[in-house]
PyMOL CGO cylinders between C-alpha atoms (Angstrom):
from pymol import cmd
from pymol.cgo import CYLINDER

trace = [
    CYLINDER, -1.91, 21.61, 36.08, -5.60, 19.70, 36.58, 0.3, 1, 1, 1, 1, 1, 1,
    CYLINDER, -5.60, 19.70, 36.58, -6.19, 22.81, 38.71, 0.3, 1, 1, 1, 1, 1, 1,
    CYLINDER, -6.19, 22.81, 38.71, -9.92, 22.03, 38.45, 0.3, 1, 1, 1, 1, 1, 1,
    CYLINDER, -9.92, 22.03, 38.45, -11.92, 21.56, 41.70, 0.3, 1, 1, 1, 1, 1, 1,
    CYLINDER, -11.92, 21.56, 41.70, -14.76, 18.75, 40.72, 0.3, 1, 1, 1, 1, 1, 1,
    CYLINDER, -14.76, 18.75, 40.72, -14.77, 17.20, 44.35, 0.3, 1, 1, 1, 1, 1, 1,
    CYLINDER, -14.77, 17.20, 44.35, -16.94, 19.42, 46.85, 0.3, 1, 1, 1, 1, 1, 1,
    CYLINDER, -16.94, 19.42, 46.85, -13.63, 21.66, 47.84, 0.3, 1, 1, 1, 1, 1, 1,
    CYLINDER, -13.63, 21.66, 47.84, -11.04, 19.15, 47.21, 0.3, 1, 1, 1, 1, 1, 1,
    CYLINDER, -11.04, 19.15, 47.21, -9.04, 19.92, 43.99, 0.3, 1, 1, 1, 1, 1, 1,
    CYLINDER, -9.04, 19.92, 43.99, -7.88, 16.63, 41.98, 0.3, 1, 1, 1, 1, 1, 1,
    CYLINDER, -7.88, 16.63, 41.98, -5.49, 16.21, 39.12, 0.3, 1, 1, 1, 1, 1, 1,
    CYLINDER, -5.49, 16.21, 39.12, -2.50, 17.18, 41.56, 0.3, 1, 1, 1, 1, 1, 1,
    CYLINDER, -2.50, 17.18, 41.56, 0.00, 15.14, 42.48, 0.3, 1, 1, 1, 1, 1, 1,
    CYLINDER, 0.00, 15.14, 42.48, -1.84, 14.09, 45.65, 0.3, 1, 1, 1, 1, 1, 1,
    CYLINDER, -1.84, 14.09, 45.65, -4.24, 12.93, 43.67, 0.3, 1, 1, 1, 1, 1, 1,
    CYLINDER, -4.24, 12.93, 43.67, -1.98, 10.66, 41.46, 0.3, 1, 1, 1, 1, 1, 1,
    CYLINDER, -1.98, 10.66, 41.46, -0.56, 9.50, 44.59, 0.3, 1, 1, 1, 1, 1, 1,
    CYLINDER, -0.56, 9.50, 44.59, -3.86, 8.39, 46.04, 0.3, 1, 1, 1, 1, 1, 1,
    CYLINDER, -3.86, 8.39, 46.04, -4.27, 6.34, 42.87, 0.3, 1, 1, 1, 1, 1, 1,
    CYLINDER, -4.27, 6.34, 42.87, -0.86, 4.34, 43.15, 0.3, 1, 1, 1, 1, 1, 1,
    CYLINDER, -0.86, 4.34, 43.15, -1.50, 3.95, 46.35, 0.3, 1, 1, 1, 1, 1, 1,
    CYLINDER, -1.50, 3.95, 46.35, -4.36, 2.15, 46.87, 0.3, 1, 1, 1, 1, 1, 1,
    CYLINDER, -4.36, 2.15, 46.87, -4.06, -0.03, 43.80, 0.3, 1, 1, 1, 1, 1, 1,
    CYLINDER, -4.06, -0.03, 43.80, -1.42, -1.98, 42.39, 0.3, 1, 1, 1, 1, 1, 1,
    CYLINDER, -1.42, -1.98, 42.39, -0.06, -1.15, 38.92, 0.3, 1, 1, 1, 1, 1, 1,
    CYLINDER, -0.06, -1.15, 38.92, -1.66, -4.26, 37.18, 0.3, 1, 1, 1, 1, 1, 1,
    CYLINDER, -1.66, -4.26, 37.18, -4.99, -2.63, 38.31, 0.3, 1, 1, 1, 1, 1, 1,
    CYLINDER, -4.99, -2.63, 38.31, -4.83, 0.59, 37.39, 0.3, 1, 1, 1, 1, 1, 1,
    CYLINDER, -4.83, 0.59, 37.39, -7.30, 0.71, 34.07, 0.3, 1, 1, 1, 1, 1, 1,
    CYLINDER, -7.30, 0.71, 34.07, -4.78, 2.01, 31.78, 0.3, 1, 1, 1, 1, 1, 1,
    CYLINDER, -4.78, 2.01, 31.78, -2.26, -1.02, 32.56, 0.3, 1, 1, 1, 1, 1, 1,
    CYLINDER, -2.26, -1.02, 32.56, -0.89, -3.11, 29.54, 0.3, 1, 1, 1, 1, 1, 1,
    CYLINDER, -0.89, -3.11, 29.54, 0.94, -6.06, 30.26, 0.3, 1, 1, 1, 1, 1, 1,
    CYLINDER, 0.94, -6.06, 30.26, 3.13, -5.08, 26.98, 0.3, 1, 1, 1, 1, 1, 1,
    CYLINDER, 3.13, -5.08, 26.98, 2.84, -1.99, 25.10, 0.3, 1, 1, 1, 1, 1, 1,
    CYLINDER, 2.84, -1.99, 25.10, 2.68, -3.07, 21.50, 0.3, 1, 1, 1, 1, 1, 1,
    CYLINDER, 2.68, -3.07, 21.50, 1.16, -0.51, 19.61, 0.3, 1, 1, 1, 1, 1, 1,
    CYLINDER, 1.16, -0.51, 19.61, 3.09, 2.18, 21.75, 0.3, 1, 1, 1, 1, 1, 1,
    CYLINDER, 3.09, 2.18, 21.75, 6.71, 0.05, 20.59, 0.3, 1, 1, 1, 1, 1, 1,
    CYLINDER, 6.71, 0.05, 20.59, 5.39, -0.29, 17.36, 0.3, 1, 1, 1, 1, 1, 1,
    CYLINDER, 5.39, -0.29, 17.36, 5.33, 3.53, 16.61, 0.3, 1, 1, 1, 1, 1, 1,
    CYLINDER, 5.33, 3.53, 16.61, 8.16, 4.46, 18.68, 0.3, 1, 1, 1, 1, 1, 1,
    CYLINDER, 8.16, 4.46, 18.68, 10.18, 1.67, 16.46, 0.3, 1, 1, 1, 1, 1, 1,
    CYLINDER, 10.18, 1.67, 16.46, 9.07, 3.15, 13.11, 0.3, 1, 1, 1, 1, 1, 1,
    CYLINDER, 9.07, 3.15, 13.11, 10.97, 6.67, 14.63, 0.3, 1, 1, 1, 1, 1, 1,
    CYLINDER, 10.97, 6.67, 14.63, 13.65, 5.02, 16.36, 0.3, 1, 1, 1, 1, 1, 1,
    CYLINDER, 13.65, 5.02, 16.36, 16.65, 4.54, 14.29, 0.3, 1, 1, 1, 1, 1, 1,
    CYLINDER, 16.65, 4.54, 14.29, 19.49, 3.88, 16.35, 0.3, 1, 1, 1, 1, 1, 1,
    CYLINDER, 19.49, 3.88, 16.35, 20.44, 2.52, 20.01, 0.3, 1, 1, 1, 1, 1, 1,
    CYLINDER, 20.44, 2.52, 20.01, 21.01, 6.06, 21.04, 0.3, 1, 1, 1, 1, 1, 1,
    CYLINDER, 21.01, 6.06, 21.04, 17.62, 8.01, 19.82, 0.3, 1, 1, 1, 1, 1, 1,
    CYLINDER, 17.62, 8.01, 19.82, 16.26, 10.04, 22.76, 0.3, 1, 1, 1, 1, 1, 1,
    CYLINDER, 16.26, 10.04, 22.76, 12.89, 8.91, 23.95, 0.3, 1, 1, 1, 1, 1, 1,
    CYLINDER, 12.89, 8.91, 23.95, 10.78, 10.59, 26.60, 0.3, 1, 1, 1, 1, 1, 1,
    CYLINDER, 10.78, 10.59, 26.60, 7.75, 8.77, 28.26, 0.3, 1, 1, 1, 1, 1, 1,
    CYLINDER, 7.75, 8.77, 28.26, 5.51, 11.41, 29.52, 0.3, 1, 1, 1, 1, 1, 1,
    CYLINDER, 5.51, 11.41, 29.52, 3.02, 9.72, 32.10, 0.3, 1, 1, 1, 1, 1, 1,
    CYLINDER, 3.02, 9.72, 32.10, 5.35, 6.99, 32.01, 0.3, 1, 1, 1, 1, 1, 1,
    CYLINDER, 5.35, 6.99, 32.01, 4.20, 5.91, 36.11, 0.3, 1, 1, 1, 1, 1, 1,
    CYLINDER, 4.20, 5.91, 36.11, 4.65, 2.10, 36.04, 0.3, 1, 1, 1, 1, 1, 1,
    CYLINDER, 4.65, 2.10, 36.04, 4.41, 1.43, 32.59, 0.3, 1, 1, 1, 1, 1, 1,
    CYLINDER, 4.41, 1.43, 32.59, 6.74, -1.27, 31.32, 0.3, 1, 1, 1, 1, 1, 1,
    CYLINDER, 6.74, -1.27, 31.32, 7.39, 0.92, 28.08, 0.3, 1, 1, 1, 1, 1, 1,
    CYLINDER, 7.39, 0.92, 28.08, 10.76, 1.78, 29.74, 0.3, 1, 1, 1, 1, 1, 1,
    CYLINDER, 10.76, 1.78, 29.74, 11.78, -2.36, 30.29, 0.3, 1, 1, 1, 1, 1, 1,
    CYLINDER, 11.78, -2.36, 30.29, 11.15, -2.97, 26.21, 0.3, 1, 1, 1, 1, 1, 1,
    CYLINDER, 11.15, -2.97, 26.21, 12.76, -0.39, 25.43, 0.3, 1, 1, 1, 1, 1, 1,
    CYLINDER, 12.76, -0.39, 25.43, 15.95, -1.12, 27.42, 0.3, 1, 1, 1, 1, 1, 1,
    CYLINDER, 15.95, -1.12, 27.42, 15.32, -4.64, 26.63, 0.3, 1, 1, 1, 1, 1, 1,
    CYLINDER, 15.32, -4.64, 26.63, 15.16, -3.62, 22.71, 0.3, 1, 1, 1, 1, 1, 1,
    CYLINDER, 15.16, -3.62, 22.71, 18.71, -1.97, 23.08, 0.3, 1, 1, 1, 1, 1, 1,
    CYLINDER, 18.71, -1.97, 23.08, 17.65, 1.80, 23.61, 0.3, 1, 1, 1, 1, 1, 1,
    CYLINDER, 17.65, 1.80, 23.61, 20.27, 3.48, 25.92, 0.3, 1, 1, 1, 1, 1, 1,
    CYLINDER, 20.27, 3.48, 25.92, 18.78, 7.24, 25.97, 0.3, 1, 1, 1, 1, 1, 1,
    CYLINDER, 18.78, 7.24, 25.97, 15.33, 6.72, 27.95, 0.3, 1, 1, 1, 1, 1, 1,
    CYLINDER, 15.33, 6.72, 27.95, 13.83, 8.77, 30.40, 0.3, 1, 1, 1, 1, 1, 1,
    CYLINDER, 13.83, 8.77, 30.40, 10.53, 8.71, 32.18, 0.3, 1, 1, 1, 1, 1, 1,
    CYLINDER, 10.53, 8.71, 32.18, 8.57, 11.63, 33.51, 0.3, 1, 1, 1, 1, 1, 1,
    CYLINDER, 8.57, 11.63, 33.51, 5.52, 11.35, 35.91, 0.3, 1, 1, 1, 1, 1, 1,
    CYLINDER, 5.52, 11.35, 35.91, 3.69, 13.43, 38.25, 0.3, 1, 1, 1, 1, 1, 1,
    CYLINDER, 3.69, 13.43, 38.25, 4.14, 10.56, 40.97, 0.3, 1, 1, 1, 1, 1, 1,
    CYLINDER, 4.14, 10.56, 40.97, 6.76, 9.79, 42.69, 0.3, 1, 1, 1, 1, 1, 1,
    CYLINDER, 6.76, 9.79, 42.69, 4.98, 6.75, 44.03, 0.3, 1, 1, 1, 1, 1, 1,
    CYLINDER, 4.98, 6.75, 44.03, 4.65, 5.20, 40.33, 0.3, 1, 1, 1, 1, 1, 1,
    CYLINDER, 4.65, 5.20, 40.33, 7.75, 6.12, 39.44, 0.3, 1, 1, 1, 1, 1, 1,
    CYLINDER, 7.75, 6.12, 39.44, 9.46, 4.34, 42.61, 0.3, 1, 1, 1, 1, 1, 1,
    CYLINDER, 9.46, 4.34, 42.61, 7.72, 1.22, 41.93, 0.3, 1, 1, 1, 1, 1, 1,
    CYLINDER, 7.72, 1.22, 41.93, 9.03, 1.38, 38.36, 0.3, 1, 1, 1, 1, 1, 1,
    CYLINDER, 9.03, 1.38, 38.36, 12.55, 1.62, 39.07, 0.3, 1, 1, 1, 1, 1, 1,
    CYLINDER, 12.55, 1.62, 39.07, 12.15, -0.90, 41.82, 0.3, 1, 1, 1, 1, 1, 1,
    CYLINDER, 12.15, -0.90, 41.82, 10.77, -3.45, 39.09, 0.3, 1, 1, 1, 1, 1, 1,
    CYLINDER, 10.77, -3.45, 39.09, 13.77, -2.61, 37.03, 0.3, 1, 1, 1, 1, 1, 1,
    CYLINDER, 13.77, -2.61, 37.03, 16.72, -3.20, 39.99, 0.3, 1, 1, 1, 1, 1, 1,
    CYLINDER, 16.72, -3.20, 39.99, 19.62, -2.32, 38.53, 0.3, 1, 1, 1, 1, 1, 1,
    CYLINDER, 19.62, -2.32, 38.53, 18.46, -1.28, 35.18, 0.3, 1, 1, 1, 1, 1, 1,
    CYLINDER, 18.46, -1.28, 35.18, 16.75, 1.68, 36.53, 0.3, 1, 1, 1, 1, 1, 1,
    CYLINDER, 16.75, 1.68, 36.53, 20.63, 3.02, 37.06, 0.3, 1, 1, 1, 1, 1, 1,
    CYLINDER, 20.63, 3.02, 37.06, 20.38, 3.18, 32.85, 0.3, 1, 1, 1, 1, 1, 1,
    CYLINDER, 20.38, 3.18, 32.85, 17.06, 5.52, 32.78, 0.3, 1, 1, 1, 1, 1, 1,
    CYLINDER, 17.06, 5.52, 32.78, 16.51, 9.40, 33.05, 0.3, 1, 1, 1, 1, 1, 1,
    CYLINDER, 16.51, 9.40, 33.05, 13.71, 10.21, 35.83, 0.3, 1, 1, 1, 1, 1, 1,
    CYLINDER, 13.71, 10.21, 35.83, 12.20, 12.90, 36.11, 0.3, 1, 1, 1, 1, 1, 1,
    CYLINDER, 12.20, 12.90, 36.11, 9.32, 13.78, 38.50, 0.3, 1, 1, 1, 1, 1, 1,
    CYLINDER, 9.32, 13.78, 38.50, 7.32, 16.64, 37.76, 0.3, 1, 1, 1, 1, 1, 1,
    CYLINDER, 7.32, 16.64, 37.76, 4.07, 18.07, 36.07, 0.3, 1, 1, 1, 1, 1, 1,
    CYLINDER, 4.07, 18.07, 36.07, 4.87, 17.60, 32.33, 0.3, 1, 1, 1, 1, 1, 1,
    CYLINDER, 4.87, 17.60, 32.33, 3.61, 21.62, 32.09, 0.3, 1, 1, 1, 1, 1, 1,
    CYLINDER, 3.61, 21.62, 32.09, 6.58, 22.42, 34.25, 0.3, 1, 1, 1, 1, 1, 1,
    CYLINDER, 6.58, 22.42, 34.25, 9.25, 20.23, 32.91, 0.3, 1, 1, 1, 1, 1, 1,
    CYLINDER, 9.25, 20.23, 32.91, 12.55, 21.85, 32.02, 0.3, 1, 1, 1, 1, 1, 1,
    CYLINDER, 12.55, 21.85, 32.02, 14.38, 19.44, 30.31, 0.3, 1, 1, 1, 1, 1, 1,
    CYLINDER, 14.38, 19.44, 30.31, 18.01, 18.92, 30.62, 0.3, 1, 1, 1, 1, 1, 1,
    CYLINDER, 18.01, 18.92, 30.62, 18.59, 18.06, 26.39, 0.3, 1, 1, 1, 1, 1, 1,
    CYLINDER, 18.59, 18.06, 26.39, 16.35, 17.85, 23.56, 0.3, 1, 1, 1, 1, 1, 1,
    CYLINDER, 16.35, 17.85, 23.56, 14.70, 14.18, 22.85, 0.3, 1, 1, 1, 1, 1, 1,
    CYLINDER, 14.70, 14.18, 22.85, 13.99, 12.49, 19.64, 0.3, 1, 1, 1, 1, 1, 1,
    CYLINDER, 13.99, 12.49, 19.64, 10.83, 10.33, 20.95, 0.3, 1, 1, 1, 1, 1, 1,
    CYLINDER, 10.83, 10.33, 20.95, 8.36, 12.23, 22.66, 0.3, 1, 1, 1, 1, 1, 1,
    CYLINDER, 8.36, 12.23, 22.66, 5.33, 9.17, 23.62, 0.3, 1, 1, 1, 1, 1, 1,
    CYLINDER, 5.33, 9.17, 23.62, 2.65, 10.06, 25.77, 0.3, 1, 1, 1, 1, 1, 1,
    CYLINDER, 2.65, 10.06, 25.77, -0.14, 7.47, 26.25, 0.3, 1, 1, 1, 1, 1, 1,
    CYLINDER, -0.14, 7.47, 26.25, -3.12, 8.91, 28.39, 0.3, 1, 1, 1, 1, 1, 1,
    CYLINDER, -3.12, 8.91, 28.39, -1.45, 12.08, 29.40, 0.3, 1, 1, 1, 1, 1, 1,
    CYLINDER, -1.45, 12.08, 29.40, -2.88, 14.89, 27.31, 0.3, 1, 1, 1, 1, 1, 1,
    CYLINDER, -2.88, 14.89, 27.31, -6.42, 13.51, 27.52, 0.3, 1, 1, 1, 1, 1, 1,
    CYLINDER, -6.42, 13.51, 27.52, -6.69, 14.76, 31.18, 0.3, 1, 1, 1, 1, 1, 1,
    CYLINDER, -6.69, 14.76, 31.18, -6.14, 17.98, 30.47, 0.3, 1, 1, 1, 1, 1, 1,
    CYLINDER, -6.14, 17.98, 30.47, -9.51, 19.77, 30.29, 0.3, 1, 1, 1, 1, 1, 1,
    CYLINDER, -9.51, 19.77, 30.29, -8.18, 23.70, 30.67, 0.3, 1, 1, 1, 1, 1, 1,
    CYLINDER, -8.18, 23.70, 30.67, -6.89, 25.23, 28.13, 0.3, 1, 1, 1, 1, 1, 1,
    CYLINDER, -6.89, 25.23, 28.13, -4.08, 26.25, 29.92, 0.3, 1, 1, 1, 1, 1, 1,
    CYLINDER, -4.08, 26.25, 29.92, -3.26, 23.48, 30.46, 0.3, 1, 1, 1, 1, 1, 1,
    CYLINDER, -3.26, 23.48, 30.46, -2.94, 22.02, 27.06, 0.3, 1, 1, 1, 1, 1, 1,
    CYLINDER, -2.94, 22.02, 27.06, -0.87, 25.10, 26.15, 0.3, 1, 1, 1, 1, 1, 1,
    CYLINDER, -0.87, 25.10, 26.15, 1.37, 24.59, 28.74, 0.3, 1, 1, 1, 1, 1, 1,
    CYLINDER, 1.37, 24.59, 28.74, 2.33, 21.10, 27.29, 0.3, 1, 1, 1, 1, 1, 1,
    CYLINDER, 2.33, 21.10, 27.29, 2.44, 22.98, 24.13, 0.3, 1, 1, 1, 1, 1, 1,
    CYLINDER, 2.44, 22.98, 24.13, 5.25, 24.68, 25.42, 0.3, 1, 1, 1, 1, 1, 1,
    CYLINDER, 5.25, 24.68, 25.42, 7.17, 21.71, 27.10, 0.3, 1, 1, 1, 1, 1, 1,
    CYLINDER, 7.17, 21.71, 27.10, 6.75, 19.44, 23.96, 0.3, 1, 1, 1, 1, 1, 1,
    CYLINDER, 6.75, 19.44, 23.96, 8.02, 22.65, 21.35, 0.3, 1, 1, 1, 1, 1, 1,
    CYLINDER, 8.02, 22.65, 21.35, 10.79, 23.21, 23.73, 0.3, 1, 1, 1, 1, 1, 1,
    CYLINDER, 10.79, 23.21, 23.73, 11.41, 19.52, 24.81, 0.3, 1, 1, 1, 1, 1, 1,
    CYLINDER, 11.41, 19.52, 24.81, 11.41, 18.01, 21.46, 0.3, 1, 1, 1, 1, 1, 1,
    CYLINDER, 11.41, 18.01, 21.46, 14.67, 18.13, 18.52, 0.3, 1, 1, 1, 1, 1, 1,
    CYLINDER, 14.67, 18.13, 18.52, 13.49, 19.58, 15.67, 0.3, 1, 1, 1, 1, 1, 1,
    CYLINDER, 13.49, 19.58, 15.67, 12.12, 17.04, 13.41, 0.3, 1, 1, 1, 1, 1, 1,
    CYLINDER, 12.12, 17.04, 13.41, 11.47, 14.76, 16.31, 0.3, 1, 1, 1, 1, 1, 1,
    CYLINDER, 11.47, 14.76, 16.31, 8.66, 12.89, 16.36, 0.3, 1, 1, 1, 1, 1, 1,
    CYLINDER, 8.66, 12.89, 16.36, 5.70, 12.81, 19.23, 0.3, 1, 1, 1, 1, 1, 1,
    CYLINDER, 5.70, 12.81, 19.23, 3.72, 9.37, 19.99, 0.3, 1, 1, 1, 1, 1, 1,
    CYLINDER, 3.72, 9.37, 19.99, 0.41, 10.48, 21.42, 0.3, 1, 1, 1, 1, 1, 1,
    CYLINDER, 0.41, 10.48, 21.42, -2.22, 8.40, 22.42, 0.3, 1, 1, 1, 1, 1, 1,
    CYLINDER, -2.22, 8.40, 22.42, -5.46, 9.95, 24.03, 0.3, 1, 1, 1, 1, 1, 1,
    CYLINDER, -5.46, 9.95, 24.03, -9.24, 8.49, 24.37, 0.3, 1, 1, 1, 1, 1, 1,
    CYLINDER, -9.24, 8.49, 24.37, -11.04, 8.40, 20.72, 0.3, 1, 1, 1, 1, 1, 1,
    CYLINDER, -11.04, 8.40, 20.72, -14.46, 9.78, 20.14, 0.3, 1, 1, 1, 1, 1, 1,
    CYLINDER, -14.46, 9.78, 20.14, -16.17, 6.83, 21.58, 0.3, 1, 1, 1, 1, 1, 1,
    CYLINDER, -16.17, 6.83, 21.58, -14.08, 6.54, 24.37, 0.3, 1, 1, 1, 1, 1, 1,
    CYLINDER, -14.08, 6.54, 24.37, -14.47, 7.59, 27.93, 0.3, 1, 1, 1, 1, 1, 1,
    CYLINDER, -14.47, 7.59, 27.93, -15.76, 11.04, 29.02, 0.3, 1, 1, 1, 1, 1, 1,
    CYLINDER, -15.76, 11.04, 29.02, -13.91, 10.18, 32.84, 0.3, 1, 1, 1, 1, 1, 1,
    CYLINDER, -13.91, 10.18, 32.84, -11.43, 8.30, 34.22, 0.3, 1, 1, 1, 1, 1, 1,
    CYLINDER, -11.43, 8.30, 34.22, -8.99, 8.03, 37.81, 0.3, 1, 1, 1, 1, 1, 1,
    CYLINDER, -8.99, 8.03, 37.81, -12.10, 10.36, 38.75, 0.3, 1, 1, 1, 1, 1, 1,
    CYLINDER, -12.10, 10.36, 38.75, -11.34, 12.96, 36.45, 0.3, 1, 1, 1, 1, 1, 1,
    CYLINDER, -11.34, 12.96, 36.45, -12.89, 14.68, 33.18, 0.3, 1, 1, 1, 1, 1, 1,
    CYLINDER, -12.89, 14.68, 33.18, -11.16, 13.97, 30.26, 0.3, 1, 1, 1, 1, 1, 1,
    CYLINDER, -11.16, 13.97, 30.26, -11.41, 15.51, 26.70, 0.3, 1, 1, 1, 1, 1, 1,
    CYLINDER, -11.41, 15.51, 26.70, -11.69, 12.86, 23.63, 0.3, 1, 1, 1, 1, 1, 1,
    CYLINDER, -11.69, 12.86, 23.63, -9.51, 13.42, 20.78, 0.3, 1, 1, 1, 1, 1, 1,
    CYLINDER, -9.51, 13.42, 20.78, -9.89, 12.30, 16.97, 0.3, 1, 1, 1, 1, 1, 1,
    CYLINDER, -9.89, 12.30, 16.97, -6.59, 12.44, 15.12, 0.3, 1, 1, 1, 1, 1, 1,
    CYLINDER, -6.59, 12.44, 15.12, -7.41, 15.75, 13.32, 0.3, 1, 1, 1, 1, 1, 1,
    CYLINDER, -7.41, 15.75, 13.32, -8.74, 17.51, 16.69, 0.3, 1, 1, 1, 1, 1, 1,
    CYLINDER, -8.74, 17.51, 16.69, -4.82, 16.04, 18.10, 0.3, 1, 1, 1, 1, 1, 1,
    CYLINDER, -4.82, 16.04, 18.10, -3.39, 17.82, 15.62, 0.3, 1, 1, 1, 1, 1, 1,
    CYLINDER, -3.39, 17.82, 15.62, -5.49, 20.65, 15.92, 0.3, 1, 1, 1, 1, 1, 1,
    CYLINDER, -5.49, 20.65, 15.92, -4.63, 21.48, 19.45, 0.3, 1, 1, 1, 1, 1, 1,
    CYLINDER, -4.63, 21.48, 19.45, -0.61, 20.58, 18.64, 0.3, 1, 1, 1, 1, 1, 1,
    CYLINDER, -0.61, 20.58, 18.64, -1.11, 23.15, 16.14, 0.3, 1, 1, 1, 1, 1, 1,
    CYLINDER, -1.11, 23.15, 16.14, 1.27, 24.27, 12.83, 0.3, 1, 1, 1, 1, 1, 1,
    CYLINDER, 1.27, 24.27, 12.83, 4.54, 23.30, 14.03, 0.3, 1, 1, 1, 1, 1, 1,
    CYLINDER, 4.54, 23.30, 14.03, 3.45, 19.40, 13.75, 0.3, 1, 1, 1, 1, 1, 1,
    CYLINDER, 3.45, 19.40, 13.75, 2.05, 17.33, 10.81, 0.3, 1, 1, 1, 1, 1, 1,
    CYLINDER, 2.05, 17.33, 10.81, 0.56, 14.04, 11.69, 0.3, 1, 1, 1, 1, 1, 1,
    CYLINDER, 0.56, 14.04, 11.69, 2.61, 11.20, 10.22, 0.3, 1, 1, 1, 1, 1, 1,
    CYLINDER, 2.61, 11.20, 10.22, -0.16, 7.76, 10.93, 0.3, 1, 1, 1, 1, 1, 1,
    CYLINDER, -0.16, 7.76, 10.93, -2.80, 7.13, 13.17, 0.3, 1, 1, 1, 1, 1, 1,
    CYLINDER, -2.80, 7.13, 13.17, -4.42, 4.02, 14.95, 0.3, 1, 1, 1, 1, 1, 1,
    CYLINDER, -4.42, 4.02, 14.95, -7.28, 3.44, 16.65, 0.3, 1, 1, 1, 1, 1, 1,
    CYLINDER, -7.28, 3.44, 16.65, -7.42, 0.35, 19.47, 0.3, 1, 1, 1, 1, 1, 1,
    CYLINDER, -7.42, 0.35, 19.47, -9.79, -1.13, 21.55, 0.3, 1, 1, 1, 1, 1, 1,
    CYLINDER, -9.79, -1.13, 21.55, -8.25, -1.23, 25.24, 0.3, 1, 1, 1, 1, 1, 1,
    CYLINDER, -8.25, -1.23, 25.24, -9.44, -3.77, 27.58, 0.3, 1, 1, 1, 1, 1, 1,
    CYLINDER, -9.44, -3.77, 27.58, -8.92, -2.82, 31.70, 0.3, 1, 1, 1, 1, 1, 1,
    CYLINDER, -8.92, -2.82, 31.70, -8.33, -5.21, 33.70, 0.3, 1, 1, 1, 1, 1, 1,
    CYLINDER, -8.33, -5.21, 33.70, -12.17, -5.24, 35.38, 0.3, 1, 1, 1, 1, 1, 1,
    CYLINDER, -12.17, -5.24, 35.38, -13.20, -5.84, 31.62, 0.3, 1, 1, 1, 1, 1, 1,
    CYLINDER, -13.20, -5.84, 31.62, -14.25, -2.27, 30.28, 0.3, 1, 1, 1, 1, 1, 1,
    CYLINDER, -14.25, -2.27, 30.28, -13.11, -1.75, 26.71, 0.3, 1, 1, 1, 1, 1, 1,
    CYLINDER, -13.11, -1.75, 26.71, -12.12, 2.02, 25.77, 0.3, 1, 1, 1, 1, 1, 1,
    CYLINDER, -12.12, 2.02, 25.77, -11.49, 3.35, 22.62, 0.3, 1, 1, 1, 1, 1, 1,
    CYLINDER, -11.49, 3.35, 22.62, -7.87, 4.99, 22.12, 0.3, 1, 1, 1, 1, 1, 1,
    CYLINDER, -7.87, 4.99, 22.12, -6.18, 6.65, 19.24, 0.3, 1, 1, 1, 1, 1, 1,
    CYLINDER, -6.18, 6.65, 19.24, -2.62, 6.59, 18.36, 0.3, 1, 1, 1, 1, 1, 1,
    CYLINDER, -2.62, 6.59, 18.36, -1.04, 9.29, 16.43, 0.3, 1, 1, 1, 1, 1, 1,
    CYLINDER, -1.04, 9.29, 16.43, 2.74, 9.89, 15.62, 0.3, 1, 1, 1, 1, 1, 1,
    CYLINDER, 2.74, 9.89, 15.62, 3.55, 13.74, 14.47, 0.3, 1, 1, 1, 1, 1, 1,
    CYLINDER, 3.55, 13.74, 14.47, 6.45, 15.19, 13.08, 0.3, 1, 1, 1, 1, 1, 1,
    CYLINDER, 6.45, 15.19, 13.08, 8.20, 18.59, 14.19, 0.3, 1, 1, 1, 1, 1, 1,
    CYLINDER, 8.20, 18.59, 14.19, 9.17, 20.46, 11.70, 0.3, 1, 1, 1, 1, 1, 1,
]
cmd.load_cgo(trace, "trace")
């Protein structure tokens, strides 16, 4: 995926690419950190019944989604990410917690998984993907990744949000244009919009939908 070559002959969106941006900075600086997830554990919480509902973070890198949710008593979690880096420094940050988790790294558009999940949450995943074969190869992974009647947390940059970021075009997404380009298998359940502040000040404007398979 992010097969798009924007860079004078170097192609970005690969997993070089994400592992250039781990690299050289350190996960409280990347813009997309948040010391605590709220909104992102306040939507998976509405969906999340029980101790053993499935949930997937797509994109998950270093995000400390995984430690509240382990912390909150969740004991089916996994994490997928396109970089090994991130995903290293997250399980090093959990020690022996990271034992509990599901990893998984891969390009979410060629992600087999092993089960069905309940939880799909993706925050700033689907935004980057500017092809449209790209965004129907997540189709395809969500359809066949999530139960039936599961429910997908997606968060992606609102209309007044960024047109770039990490370098790379992004596509900005109102709730009805999410649901659009999920298309009929999905209804959307709630929205949210928030203002996200990176840590070198810049607010962005994201929007938070949770759909519903049917």
């Amino acid at each position: 995926m992010f097969r798009e070559d924007r860079t004078g002959g170097r192609t970005v969106g690969t997993e070089d690419h994400w592992e250039r941006v781990y690299a050289k900075s350190t996960p409280n600086r990347v813009s997309w950190f948040q010391r605590r997830p709220e909104r992102s554990l306040s939507l998976v919480a509405a969906c999340a019944p029980t101790p053993m509902t499935r949930i997937l973070d797509v994109g998950g890198g270093t995000s400390t989604l995984v430690d509240e949710l382990l912390a909150a008593g969740f004991n089916k979690i996994g994490v997928l990410d396109i970089s090994e880096t991130a995903l290293g420094l997250a399980r090093e940050r959990l020690g022996a917690d990271a034992g509990r988790v599901e990893w998984f790294t891969t390009d979410v558009g060629s992600f087999v998984s092993p089960h069905p999940w309940d939880i799909w949450h993706d925050r700033a995943v689907f935004h980057f993907l500017v092809a449209a074969d790209d965004r129907a190869a997540y189709r395809r992974t969500l359809q066949q990744s999530l139960a039936p009647g599961g429910h997908a947390v997606i968060s992606t940059f609102g209309p007044e949000g960024p047109t770039r970021c990490s370098g790379l075009d992004v596509v900005r997404y109102s709730p009805e244009s999410l649901l659009a380009e999920l298309g009929p298998a999905f209804s959307l359940v709630e929205s949210q919009d928030e203002i996200h502040r990176t840590p070198n000040g810049a607010d962005q404007q994201f929007v938070y939908c949770r759909f519903r398979r049917s």
